[in-house]
N, C-alpha and C positions, 0 to 999 in steps of 0.2 A: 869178475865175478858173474857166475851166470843168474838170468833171472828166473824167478822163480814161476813155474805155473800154475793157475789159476783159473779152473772150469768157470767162477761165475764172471769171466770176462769176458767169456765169448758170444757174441752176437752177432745177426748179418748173415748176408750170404752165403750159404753151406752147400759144399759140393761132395756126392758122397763117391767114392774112390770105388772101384772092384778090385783092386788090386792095393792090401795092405800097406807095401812097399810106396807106396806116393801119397798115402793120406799124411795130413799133420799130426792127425790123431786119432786113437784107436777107440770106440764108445764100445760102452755095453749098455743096452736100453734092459733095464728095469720096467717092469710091470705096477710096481707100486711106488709110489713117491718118498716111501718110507726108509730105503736105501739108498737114491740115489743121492751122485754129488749136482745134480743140476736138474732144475727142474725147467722141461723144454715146450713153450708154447710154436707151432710150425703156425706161423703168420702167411697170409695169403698175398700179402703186397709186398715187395720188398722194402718199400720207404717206411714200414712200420717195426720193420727189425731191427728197432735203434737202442734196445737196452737189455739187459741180460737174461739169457735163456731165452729171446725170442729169435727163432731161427726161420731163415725164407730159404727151401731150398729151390739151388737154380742146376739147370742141365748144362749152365755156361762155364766151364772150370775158369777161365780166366776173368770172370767176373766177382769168383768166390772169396770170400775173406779169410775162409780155412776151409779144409777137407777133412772128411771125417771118413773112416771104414767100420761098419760098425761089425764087432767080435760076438762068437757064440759065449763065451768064459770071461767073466767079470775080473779075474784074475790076470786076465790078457790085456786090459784094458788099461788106457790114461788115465780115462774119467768113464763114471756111469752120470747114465740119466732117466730121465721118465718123463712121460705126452702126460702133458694137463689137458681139457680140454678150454681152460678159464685164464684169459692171456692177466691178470694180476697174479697169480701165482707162479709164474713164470721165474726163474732166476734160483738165489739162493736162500738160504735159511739164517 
């Protein structure tokens, strides 16, 4: 059985893909927090990206936890998200 996916479990190291075909997953960033499925605080240190929706990104692919590309069309997408600028609000609802 496969398992199931789950936007508010991603946190950590985020590497973003230019090329579709190698991200693990596709984002559409939302403007408002009102739609998304993940709400993403971008943390400045990486030892602080230890619980959901707080993401560090690094230019290191082999250090990343997941890769993300992110889409023009929310309908292209895994999961949507939206930038807080207030690392508690961070995650899911």
């Amino acid at each position: 059985m496969a398992q199931v996916f789950n936007a508010c479990d991603l946190y950590g190291q985020v590497y973003v893909e230019s090329d579709p075909n190698f991200a693990d997953y596709l984002v559409y960033v939302y403007d408002s927090e009102a739609f998304a499925d993940l709400i993403v605080y971008e943390e400045e240190n990486q030892l602080f990206a230890d619980r959901s929706g707080l993401w560090f990104y690094t230019d290191a692919k082999n250090f990343a936890d997941f890769t993300v590309y992110f889409v023009n069309d929310p309908g292209m997408a895994d999961f949507t998200i939206a930038y807080t600028n207030a690392q508690n609000f961070a995650g899911c609802r």
